[in-house]
MIMAR-711196 format. One record per residue (C-alpha): residue in one letter; x, y, z. Coordinates in Angstrom, 2 decimals. Layout:
<nodes>
A  X  Y  Z
...
</nodes>
This chain:
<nodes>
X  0.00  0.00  0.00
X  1.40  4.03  -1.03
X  1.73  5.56  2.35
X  -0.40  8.42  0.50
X  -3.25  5.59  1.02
X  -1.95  4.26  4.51
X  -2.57  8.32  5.64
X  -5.66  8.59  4.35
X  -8.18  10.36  6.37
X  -5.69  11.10  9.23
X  -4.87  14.87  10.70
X  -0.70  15.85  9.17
X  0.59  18.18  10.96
X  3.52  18.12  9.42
X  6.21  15.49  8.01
X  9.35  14.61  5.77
X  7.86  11.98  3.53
X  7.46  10.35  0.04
X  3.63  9.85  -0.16
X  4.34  7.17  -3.21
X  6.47  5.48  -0.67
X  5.27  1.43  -0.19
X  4.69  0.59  3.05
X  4.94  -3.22  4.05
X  2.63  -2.79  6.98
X  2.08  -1.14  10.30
X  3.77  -1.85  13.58
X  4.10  -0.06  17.12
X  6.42  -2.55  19.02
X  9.53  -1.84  17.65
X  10.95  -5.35  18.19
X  8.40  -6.78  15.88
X  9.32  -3.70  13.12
X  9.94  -5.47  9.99
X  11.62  -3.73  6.85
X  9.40  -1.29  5.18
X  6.74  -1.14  7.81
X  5.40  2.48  9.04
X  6.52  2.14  12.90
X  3.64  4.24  15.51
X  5.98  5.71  18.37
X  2.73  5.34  20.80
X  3.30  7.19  24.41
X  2.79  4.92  26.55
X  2.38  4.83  30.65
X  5.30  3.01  31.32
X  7.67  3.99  28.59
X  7.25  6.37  25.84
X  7.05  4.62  21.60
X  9.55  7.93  20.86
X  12.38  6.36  22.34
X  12.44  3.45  20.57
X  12.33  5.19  17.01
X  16.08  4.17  16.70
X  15.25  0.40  16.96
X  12.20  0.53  15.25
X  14.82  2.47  12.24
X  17.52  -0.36  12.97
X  14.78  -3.05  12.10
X  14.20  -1.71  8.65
X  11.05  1.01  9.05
X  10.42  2.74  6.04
X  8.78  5.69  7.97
X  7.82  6.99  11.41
X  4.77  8.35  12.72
X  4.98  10.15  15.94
X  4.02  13.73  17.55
X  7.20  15.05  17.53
X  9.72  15.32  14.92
X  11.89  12.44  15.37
X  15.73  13.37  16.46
X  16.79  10.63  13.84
X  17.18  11.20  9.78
X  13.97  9.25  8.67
X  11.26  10.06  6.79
X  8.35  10.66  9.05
X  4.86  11.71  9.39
X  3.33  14.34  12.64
X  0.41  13.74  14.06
X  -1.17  15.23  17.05
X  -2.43  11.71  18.62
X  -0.65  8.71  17.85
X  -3.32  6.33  19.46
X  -5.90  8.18  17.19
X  -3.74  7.67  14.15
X  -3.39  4.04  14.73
X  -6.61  3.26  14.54
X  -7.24  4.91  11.32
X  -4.05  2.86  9.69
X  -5.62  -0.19  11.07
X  -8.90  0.79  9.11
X  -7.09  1.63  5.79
X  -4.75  -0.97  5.94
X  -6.87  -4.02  6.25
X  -10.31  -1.92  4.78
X  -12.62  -0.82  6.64
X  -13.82  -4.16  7.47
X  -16.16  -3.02  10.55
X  -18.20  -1.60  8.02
X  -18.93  -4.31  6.44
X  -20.59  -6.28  9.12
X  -23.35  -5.04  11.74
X  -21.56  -4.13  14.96
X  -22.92  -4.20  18.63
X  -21.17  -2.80  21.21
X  -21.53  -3.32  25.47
X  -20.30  -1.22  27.87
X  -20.77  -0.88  31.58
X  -18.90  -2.05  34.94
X  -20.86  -5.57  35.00
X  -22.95  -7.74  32.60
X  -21.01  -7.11  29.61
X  -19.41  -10.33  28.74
X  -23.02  -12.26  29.33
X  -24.76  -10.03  27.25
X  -22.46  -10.46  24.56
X  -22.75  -13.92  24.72
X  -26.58  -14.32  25.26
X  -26.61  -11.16  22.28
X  -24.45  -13.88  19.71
X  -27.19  -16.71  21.03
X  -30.35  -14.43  19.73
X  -28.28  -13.10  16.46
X  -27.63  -16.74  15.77
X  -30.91  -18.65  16.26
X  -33.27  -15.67  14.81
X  -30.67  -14.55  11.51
X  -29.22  -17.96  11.15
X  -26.30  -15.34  11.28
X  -22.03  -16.12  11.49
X  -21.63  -13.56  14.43
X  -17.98  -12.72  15.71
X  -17.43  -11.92  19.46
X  -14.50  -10.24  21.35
X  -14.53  -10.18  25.23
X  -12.81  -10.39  28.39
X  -13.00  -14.02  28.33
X  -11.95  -15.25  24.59
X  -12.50  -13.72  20.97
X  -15.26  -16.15  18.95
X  -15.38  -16.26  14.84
X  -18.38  -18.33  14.49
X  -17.73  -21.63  16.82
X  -13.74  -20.60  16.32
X  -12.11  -19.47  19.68
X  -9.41  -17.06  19.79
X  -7.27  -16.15  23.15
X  -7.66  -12.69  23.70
X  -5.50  -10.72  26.71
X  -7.41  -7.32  26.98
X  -11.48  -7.08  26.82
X  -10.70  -4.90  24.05
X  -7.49  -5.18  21.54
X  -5.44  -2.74  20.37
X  -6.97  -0.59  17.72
X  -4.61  -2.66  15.05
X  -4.99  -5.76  16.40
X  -9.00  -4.84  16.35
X  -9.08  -4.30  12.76
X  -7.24  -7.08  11.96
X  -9.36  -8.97  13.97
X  -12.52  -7.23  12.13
X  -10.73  -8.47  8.67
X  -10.44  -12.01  9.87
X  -14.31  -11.99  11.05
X  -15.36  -10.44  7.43
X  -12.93  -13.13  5.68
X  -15.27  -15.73  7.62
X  -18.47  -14.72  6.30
X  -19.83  -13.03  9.45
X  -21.98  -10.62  9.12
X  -22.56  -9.27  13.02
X  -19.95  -8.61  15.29
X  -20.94  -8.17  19.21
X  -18.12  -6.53  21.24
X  -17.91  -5.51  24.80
X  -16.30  -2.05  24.67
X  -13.98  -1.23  27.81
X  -13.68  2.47  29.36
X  -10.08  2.24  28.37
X  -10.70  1.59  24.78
X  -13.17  4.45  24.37
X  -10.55  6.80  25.56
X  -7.43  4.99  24.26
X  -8.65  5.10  20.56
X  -8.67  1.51  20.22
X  -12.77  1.47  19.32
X  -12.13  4.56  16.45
X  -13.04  4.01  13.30
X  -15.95  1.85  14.42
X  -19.85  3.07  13.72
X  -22.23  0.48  16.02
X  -25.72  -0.20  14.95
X  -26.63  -0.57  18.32
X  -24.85  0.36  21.87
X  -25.37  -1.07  25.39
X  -24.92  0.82  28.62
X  -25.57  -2.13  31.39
X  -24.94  -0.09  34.91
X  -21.57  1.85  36.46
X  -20.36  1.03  39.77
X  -16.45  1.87  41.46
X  -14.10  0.03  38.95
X  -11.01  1.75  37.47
X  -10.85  4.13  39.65
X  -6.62  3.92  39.34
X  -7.17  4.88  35.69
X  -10.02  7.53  35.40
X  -9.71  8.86  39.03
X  -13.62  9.95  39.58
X  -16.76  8.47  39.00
X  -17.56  11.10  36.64
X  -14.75  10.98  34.45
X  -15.52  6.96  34.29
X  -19.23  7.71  33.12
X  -18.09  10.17  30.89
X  -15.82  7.55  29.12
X  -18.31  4.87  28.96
X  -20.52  7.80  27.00
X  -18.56  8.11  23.80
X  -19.96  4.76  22.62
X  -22.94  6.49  22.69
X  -21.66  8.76  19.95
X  -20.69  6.56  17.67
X  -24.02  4.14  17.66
X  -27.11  4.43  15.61
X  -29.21  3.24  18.20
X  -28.67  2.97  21.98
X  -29.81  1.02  24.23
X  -29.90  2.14  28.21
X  -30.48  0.46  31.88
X  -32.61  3.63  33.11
X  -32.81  2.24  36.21
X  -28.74  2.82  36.78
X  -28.00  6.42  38.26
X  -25.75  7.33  35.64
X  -28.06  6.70  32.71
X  -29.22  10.10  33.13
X  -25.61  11.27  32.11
X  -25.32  8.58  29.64
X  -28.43  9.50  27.75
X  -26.90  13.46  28.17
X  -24.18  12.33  25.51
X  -25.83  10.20  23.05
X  -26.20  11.61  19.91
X  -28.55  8.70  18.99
X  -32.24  7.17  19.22
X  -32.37  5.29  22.83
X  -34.36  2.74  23.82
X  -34.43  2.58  27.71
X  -34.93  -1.13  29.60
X  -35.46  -0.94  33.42
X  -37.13  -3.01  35.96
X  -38.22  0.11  38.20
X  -38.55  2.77  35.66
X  -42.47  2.94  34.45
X  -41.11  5.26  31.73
X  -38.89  2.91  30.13
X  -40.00  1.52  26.31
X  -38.41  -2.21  27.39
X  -39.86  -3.29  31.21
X  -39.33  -6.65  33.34
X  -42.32  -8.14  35.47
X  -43.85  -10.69  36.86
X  -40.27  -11.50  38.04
X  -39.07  -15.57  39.83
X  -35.75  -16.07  40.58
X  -34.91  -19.82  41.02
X  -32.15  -22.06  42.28
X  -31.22  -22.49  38.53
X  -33.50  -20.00  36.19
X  -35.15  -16.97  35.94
X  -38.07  -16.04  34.76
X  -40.19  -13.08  34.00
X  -42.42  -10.94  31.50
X  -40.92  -8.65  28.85
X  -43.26  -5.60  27.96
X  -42.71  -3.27  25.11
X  -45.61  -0.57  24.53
X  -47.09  -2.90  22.26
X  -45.91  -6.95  22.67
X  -45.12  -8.76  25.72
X  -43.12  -12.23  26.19
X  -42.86  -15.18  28.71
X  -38.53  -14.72  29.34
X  -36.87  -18.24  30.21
X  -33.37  -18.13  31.28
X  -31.37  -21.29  32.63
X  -28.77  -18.31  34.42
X  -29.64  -17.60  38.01
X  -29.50  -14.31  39.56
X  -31.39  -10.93  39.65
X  -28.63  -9.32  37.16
X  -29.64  -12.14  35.03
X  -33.04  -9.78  34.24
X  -31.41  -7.07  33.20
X  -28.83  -8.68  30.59
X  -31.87  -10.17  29.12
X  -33.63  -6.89  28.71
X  -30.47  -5.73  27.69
X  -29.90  -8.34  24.77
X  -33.81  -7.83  24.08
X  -33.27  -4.49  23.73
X  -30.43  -4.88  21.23
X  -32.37  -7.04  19.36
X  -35.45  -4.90  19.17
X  -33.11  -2.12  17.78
X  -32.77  -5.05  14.71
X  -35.92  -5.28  14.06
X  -36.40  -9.22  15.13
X  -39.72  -9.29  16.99
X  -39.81  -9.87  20.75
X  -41.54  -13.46  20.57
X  -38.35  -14.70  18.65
X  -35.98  -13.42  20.97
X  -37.90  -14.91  23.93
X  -37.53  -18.18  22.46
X  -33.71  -17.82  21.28
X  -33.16  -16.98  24.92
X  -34.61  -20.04  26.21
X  -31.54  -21.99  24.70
X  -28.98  -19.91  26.00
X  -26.84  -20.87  28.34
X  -24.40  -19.32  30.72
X  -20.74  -18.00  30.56
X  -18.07  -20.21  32.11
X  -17.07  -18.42  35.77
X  -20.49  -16.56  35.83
X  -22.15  -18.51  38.56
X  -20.69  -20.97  37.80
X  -21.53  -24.80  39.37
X  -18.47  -26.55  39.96
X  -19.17  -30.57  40.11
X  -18.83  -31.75  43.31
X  -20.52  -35.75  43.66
X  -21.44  -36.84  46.67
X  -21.21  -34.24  48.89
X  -23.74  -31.99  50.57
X  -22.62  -28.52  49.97
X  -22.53  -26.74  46.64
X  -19.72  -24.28  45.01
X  -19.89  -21.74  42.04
X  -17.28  -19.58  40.82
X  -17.93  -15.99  39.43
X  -16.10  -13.34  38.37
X  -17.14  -11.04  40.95
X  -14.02  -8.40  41.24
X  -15.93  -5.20  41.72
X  -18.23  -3.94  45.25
X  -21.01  -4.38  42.68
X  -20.58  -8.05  41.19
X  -19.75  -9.48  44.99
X  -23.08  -7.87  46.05
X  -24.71  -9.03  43.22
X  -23.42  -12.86  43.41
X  -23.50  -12.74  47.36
X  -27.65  -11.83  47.64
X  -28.16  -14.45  44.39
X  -26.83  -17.18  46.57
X  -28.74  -15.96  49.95
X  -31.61  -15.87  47.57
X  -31.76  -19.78  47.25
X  -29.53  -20.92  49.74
X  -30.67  -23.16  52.47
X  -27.50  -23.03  54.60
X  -24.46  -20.65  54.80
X  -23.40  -18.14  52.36
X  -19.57  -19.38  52.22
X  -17.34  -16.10  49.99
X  -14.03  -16.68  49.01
X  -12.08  -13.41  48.00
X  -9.70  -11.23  47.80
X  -9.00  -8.00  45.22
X  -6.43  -7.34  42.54
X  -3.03  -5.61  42.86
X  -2.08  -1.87  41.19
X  -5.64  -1.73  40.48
X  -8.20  0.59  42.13
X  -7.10  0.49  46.04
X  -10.46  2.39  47.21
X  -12.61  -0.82  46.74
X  -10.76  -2.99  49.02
X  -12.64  -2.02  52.10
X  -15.77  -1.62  50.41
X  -15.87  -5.41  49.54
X  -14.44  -6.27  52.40
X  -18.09  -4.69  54.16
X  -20.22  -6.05  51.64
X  -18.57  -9.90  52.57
X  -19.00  -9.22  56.20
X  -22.40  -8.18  55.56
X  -23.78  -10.96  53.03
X  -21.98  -13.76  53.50
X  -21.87  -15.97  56.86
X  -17.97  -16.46  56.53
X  -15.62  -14.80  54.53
X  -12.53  -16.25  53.90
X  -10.23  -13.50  52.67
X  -7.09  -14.50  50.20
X  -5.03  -13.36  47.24
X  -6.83  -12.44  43.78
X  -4.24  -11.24  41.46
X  -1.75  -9.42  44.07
X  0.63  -8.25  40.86
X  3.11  -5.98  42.35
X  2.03  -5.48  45.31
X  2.37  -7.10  48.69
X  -0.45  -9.52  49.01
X  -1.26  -8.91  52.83
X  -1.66  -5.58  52.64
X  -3.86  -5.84  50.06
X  -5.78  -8.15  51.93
X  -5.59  -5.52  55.44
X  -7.14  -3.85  53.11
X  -9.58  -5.53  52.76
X  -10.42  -6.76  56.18
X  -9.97  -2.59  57.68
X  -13.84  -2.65  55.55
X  -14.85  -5.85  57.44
X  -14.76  -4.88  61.24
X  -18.08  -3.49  62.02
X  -19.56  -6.70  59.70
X  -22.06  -8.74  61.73
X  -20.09  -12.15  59.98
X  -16.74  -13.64  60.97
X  -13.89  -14.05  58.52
X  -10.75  -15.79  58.31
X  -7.57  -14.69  56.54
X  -5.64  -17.34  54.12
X  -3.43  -15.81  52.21
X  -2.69  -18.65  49.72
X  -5.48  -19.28  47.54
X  -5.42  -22.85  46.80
X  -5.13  -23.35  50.48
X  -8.07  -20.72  51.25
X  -10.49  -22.63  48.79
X  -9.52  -26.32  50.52
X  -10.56  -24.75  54.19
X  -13.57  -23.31  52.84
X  -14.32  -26.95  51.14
X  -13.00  -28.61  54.62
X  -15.12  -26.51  56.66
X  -18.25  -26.42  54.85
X  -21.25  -27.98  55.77
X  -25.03  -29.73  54.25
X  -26.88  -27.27  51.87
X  -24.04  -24.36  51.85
X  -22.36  -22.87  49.33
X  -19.16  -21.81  48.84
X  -18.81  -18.96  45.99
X  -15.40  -18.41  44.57
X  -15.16  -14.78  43.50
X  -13.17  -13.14  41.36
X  -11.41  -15.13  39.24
X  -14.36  -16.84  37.20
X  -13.30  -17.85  33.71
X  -9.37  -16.69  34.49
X  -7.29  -19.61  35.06
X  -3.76  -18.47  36.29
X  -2.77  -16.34  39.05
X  -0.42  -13.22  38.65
X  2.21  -12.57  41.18
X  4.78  -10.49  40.36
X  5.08  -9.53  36.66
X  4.41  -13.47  36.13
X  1.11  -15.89  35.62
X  1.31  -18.54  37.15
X  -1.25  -21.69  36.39
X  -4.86  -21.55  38.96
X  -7.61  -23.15  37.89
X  -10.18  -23.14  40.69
X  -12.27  -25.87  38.97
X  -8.63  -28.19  38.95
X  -8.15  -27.05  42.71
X  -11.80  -28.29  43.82
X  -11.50  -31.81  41.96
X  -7.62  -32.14  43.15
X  -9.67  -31.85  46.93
X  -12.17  -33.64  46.20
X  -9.64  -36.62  44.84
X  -10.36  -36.72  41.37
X  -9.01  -35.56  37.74
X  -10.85  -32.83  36.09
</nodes>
């Protein structure tokens, strides 16, 4: 491709550069710079893309794009936001495939990867439609799993990815869209047909530094979207709604305003159940996922399928042969014994209250929580889960998550500085292996034990390293038998 073509669409401020020049590709890790490529010098938070021009030069790049002139001789482009940039060289280089397939995007604190997958479900069973997915959990093409590090790539990597999906035959794309990629540029160059806003609760707090500036974030998808799709019964959809620049459709449980209502609502041990109302159709909802939250990602993926045009009765029944997301309340096998224990990913004050008054909702014994929170992330919601375990759960046992960097005990005093006026006793393990196997030794007929936090993750990271944890492998290895 003429870098003429590559630059297409993006802001020059100014450069030194032969716009007939053939560029080889894009890169922005300058040990992965092969010869001809255009290298990105992206600032980064740890280290700044500028500084490894030289390298990038060394490895053969035919030209550099950066926001300062480069100190080096090269030919190179100016722009005034290399993150920006990158995403519109990942749309001209492989493009523009995100316009070639529908695209849905989710965004929220909680709910997001369930909706997605309950949202592929519905596309698939109503459109007989090849629907791509990209997630916290894994990247889908069809049936096709891909492993995915981020909930949302790198703008490059996203395009690419978007190329791939359009290579396949897909025609719908479903996407959970992180605060970080919103103001990161890694979602540019992307216009949704529909967009999601689930709830907001503390989360990234180390990263956006007030609530406001989170909400704020979580608005631009709401932008770029033709239609929108809003939880009015969340106290930031007010805000949300503020921004969006498109038709919304509003789904709420509370709200008697809202276009998209749940009633008639039964949680069950297993299921939910309930009655979608629009202004002018109602449906009997079936869900095999337990939980309260469970309602509103149905009315969320309703919503977005409403926004399609495919008529409530269909999605009700698509929905009735979804099932759930592996470490989402999850049910980890345990024969023969009397007690019962799910995993879920709850790693935010909102998910462990959410998971915790599930369980208490159909549990005939003791609510049983084992957590702990995650290193150089958000410090300010230690104590506040460390409450909400004293206060819904019977016993806490308080471990390590993913301690990172950071000392794991103080993390966990963290923690447990929350749990002291809590009407429940805890105990502190600070090994988590060894924390699940007392909760298992010490658990009695008709409880359960909820792992939280890790859900579908299956390593542990200490240090700068990942280290193998599967929670399902430690349970069986207890229980003495092979997974």
């Amino acid at each position: 491709m003429k870098l003429a073509e590559l630059l297409s669409g993006i802001e020059i401020i100014e450069g030194c550069y032969d716009p007939e020049l053939e560029v080889t590709g894009v890169s922005y890790d300058s040990r992965e710079t092969k010869p001809g490529q255009a290298f990105v010098a992206i600032p980064g938070f740890a280290s700044d893309g500028y500084r490894f021009i030289p390298k990038a030069l060394e490895r053969g790049a035919g030209v550099i794009i950066c926001e300062r002139e480069p100190e080096q001789k090269a030919q190179y482009v100016q722009v005034a936001d290399c993150r920006k940039a990158l995403a519109r060289l990942g749309a001209n280089w492989f493009g523009h495939p995100a316009d070639k397939m529908t695209m849905l995007g989710v965004t929220g604190t909680n709910g997001k990867t369930t909706i997605t997958y309950l949202l592929k479900t519905v596309l698939e069973k109503t459109l007989g439609a090849k629907v791509g997915l990209i997630g916290t959990i894994q990247n889908m093409i069809g049936d096709t799993v891909i492993h995915t590090e981020r909930t949302t790539p790198e703008s490059f990597e996203l395009q690419k990815l978007f190329s791939e999906m359009v290579d396949a035959g897909c025609t719908h794309c479903v996407m959970e869209v992180s605060s970080h990629a919103l103001v990161l540029h890694r979602a540019d160059e992307i216009t949704f047909e529909t967009g999601i806003f689930t709830n907001l609760t503390e989360d990234h707090l180390d990263f956006h530094k007030t609530m406001d500036a989170y909400c704020e974030a979580k608005a631009m998808l709401f932008s770029r979207c033709k239609h929108g799709v809003v939880n009015t019964d969340d106290a930031y959809a007010p805000k949300i709604m503020e921004h969006a620049t498109c038709e919304v459709l509003r789904y709420a449980e509370k709200d008697p305003d809202a276009e998209l209502r749940a009633e008639n609502i039964a949680l069950h041990a297993g299921s939910v159940e309930f009655m979608a109302k629009t202004r002018d159709a109602q449906a009997d909802i079936q869900l095999t996922i337990p939980g309260g939250f469970t309602v509103y990602n149905a009315l969320a993926v309703i919503g977005a399928g409403l926004t399609l045009g495919i008529t409530l009765g269909d999605i009700a029944q698509a929905l009735k042969t979804a099932s759930g997301v592996k470490g989402r309340v999850e049910v980890v096998p345990t024969p023969g014994k009397p007690y019962t224990v799910l995993i879920d990913y709850s790693h935010t004050p909102d998910s462990l209250e959410n998971v915790l008054k599930t369980v208490r909702g159909f549990c005939k014994g003791r609510v049983i929580a084992v957590f702990g929170c995650g290193g150089d992330r958000d410090p300010f919601k230690r104590p506040i889960m460390g409450r909400i375990g004293a206060e819904l759960a019977d016993l806490s046992v308080v471990t390590s998550d993913n301690p990172r960097t950071e000392d794991p005990m103080a993390i966990i005093d963290a923690i447990v500085a929350g749990m002291q006026e809590g009407p429940h006793p805890h105990v502190v393990i600070e090994n988590r292996v060894k924390a699940i196997e007392w909760a298992l030794a010490h658990a009695e007929k008709d409880d359960v034990i909820v792992l939280c936090g890790k859900g579908h993750e299956t390593y542990q990271e200490i240090g700068h390293e990942k280290r193998h944890l599967d929670e399902r492998e430690v349970v069986a290895s207890y229980l003495g038998r092979n997974v």
